[in-house]
Backbone as CSV, one residue per row, in Angstrom:
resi,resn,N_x,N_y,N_z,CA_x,CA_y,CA_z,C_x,C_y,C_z
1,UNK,154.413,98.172,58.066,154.003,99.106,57.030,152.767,98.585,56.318
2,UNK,151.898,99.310,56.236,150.451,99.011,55.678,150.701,98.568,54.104
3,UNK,150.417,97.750,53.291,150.480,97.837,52.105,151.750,96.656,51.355
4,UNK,152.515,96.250,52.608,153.354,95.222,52.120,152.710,94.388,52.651
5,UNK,153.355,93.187,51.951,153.314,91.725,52.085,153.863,90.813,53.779
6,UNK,153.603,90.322,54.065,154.662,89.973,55.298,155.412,89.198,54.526
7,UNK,156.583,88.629,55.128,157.798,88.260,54.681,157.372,86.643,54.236
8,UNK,157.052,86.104,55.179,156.813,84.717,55.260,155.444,84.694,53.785
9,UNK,155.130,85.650,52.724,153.954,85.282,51.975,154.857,85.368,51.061
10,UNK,155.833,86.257,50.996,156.671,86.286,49.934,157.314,84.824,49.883
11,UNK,158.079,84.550,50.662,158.307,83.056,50.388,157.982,82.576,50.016
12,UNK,156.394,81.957,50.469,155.722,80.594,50.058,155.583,81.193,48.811
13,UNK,155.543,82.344,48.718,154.690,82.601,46.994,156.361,82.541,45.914
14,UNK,157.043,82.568,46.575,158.394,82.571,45.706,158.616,81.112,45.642
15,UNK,158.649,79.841,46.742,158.605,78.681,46.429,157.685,78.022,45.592
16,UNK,156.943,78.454,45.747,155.359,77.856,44.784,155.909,77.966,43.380
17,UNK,156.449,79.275,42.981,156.700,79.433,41.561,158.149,78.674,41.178
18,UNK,158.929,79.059,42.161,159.931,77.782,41.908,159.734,76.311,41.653
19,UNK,158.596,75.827,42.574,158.136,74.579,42.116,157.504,74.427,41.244
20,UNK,156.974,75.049,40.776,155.739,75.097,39.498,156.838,74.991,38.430
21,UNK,157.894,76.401,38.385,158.476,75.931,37.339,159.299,74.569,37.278
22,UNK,159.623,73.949,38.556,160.697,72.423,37.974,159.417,71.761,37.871
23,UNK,158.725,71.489,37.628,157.271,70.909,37.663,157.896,70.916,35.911
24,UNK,156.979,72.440,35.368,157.223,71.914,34.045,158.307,71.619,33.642
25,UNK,159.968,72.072,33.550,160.390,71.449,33.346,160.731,69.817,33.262
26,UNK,160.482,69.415,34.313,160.595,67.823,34.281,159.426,67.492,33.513
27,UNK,158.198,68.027,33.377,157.584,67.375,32.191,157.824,67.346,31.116
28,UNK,158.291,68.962,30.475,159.073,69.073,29.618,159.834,67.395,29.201
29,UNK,161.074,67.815,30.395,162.290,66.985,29.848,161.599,64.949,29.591
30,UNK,160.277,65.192,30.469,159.834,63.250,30.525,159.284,63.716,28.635
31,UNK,158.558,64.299,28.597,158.068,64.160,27.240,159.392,64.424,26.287
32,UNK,160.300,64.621,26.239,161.907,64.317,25.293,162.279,63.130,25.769
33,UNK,162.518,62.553,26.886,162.666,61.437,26.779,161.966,60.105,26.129
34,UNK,160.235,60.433,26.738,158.930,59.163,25.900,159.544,59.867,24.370
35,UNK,158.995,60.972,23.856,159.838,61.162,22.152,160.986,60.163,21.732
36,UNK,162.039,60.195,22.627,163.112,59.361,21.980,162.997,57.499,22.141
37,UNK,162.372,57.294,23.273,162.097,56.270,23.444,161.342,55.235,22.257
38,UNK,159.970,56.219,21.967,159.153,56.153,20.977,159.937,55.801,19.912
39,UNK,160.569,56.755,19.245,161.921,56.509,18.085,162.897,55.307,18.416
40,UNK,163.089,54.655,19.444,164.083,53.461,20.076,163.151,52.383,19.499
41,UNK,162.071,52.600,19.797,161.291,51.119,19.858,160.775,51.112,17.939
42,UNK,160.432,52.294,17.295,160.055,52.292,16.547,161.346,51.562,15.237
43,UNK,162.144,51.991,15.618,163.229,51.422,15.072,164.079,50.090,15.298
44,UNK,163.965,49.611,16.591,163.651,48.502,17.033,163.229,47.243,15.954
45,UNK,161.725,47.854,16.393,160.588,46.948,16.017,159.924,47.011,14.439
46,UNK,161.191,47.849,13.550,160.518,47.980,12.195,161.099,46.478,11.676
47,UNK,159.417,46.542,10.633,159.593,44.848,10.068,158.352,44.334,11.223
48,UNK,158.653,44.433,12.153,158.020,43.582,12.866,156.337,44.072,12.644
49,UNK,155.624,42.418,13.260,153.930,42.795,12.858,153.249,43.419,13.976
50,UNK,152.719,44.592,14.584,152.703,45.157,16.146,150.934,44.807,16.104
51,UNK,150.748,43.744,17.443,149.535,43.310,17.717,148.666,44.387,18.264
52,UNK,149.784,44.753,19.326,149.485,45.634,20.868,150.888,46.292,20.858
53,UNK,149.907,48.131,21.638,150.980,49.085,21.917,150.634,49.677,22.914
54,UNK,151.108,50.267,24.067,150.686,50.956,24.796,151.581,51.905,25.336
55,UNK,151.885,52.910,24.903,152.886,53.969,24.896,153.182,54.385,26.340
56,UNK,152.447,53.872,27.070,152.693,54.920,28.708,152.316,53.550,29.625
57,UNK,152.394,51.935,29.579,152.196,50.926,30.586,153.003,51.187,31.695
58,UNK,152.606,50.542,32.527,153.523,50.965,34.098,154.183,49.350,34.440
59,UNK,155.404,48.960,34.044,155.975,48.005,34.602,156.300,47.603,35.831
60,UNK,155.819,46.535,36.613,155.956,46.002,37.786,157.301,44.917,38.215
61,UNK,158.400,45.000,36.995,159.238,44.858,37.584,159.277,43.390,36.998
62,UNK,160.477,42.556,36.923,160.867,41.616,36.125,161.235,40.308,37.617
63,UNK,160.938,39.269,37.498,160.388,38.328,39.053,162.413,38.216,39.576
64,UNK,163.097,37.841,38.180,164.188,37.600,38.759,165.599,38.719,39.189
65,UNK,164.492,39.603,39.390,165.719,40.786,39.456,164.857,41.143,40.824
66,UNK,163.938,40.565,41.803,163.799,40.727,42.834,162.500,41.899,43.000
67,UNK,162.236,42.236,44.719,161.874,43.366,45.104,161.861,45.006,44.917
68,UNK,163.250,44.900,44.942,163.619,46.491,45.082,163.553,46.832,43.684
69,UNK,163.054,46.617,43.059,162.943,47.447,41.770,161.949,48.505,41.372
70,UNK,162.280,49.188,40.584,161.315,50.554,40.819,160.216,50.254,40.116
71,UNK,159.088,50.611,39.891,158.506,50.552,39.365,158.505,51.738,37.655
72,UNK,157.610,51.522,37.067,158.147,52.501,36.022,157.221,52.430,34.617
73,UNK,157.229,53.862,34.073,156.453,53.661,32.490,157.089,53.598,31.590
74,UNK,156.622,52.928,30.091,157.108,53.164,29.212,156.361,52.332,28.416
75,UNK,156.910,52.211,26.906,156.426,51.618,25.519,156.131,49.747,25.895
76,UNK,154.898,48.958,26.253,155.204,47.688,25.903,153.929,47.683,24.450
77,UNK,155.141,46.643,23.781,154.450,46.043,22.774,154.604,44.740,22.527
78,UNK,153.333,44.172,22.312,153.441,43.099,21.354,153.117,42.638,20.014
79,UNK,154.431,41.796,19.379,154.661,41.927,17.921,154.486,40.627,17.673
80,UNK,154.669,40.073,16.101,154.699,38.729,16.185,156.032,37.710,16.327
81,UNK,156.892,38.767,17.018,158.120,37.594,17.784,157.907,38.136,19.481
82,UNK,157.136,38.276,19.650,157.238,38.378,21.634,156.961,39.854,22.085
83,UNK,156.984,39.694,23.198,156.663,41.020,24.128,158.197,41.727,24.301
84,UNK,157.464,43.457,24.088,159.084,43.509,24.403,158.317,45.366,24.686
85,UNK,159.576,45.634,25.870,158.937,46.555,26.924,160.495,47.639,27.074
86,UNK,160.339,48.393,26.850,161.292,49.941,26.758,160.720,50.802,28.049
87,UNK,161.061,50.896,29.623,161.101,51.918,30.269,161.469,52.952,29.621
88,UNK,160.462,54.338,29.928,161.272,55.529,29.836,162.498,55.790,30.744
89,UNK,162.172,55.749,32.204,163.485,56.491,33.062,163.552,55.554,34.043
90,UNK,164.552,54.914,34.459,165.837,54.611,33.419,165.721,53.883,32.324
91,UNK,166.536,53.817,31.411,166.763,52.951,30.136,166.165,51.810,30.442
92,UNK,165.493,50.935,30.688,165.745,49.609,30.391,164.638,48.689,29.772
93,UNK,165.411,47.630,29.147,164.758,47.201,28.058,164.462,45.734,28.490
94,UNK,162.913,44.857,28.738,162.259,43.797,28.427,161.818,43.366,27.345
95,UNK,162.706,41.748,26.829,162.530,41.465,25.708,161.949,39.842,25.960
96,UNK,161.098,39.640,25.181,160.338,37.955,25.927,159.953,37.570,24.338
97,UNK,160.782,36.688,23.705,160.396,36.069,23.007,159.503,35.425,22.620
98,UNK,158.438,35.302,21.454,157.395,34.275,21.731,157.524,32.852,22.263
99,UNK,158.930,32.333,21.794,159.352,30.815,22.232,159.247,30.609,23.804
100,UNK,159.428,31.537,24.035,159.959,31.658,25.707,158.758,32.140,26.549
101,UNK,157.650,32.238,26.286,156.347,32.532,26.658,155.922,31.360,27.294
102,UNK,155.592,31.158,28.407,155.237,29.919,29.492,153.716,30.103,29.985
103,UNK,153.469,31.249,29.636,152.021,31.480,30.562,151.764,33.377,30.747
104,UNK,150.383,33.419,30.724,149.800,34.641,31.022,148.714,34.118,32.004
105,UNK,148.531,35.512,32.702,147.780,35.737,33.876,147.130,37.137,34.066
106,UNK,146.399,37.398,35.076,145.439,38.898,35.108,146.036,38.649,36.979
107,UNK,146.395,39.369,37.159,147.122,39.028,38.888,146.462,41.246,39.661
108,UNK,146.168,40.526,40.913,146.576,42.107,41.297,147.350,42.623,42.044
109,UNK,149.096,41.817,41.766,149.860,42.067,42.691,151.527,41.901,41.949
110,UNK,152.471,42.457,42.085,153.444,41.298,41.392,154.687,42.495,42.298
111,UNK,155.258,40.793,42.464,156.257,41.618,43.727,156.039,42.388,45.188
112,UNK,155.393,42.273,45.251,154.686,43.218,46.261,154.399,44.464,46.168
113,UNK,154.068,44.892,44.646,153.545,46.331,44.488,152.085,45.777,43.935
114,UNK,150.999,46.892,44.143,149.667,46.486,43.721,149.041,47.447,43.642
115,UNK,148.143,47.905,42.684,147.441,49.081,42.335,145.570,48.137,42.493
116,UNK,144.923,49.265,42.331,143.622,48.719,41.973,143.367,47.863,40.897
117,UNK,143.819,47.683,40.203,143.512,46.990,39.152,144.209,45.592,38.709
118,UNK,143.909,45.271,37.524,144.297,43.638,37.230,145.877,44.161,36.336
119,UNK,146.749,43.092,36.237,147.847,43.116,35.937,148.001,42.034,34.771
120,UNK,148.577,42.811,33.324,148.814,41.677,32.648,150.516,40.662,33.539
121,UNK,150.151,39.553,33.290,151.708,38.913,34.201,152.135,37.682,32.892
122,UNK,152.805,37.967,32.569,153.819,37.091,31.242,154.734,36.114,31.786
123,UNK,154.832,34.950,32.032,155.498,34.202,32.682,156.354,33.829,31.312
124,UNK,157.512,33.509,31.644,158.649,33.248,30.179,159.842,32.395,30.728
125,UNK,160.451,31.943,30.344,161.882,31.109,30.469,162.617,32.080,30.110
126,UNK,163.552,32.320,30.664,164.567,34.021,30.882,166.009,33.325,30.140
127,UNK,166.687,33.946,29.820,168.182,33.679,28.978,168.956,32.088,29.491
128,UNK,168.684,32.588,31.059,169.141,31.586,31.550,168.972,30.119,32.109
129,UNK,167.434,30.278,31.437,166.640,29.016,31.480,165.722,28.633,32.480
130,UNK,165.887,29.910,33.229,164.785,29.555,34.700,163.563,30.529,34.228
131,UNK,162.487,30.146,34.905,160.956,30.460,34.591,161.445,32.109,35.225
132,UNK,160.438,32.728,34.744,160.813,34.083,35.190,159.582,34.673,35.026
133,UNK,158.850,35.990,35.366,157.556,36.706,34.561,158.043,38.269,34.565
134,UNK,156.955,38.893,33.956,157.291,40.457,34.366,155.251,40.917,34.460
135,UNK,154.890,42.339,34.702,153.796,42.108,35.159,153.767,43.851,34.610
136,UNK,152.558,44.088,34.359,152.261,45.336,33.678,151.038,46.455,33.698
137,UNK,150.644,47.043,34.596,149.257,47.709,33.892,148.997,48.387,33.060
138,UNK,148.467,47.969,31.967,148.004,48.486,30.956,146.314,49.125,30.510
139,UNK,146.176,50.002,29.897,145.198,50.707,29.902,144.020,49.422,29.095
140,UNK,144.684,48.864,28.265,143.724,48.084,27.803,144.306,46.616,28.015
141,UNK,143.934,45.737,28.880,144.149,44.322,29.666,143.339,43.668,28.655
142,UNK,142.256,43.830,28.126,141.657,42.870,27.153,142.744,42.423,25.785
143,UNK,143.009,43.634,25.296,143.577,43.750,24.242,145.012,43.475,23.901
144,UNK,145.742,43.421,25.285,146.958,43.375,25.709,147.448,41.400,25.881
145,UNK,145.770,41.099,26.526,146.220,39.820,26.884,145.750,38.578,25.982
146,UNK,144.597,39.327,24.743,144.226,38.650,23.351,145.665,38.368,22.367
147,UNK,146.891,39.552,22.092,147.613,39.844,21.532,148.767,38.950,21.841
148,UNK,148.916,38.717,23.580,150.016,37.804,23.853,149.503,36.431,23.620
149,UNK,148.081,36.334,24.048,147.843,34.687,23.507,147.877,34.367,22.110
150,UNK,147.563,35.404,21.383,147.778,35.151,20.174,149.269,34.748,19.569
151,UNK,150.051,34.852,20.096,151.497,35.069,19.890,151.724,33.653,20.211
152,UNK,151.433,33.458,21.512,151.777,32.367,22.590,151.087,31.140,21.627
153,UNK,149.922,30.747,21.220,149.167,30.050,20.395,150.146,29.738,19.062
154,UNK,150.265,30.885,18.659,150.717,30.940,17.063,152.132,30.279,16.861
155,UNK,152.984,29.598,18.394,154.271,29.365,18.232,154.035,27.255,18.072
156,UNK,153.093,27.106,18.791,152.975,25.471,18.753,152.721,24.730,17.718
């Protein structure tokens, strides 16, 4: 029939909008989650003196919890008691004391994930007393890695 669609356009054009919409939704729902997160850390970290913030860093994963770990964004900051890092999805929370600060580095690799760019890498003595790091890209590496030495300095 002259004037319809073929079948197969209707589809793709019916999937497209299906995807478009879980599209926004899941942005939707990531921006309620960074919101609450934001409020986690802010409450957290009240009192505390905040050097460095970077609301959206991409964590590379913590040395003693291995490979398979996901990679992931969320809130790292540093305050004047240590680095401390809130994934959005899933929950989880990196906390590195200034005491426990062993070393910083600019790396472009950690774990075997690697982007173009330089990586802040925080080497620390972990709960359990073994050397440990975690590794981060952050939008601002200058400012990120002035803030931890400053910390790191300010404990001796």
């Amino acid at each position: 029939m002259p004037g319809w669609m073929p079948i197969w356009a209707i589809i793709v054009i019916a999937t497209v909008l299906v995807l478009a919409g879980l599209l926004v939704f899941l942005l939707a729902k990531l921006r309620q989650v960074r919101g609450v997160r934001e409020a986690e850390v802010a409450e957290r970290l009240k009192g505390d003196t905040i050097l460095f913030q970077d609301r959206s860093a991409n964590f590379f994963g913590q040395e003693s919890r291995g490979r398979t770990q996901v990679r992931g964004n969320g809130i790292l900051t540093v305050t004047d008691k240590g680095v401390h890092f809130l994934m959005w999805v899933p929950r989880r929370e990196t906390a590195i004391p200034t005491a426990s600060i062993t070393g910083i580095e600019h790396v472009r690799s950690h774990l075997g994930k690697a982007i173009a760019r330089k990586l802040l890498k925080v080497g620390y003595t972990n709960d359990e007393g073994r050397p440990d790091s975690g590794a981060w890209y952050t939008r601002d590496l200058d400012a990120a890695t002035r803030a931890v030495e400053e910390i790191a300095a300010g404990r001796d």
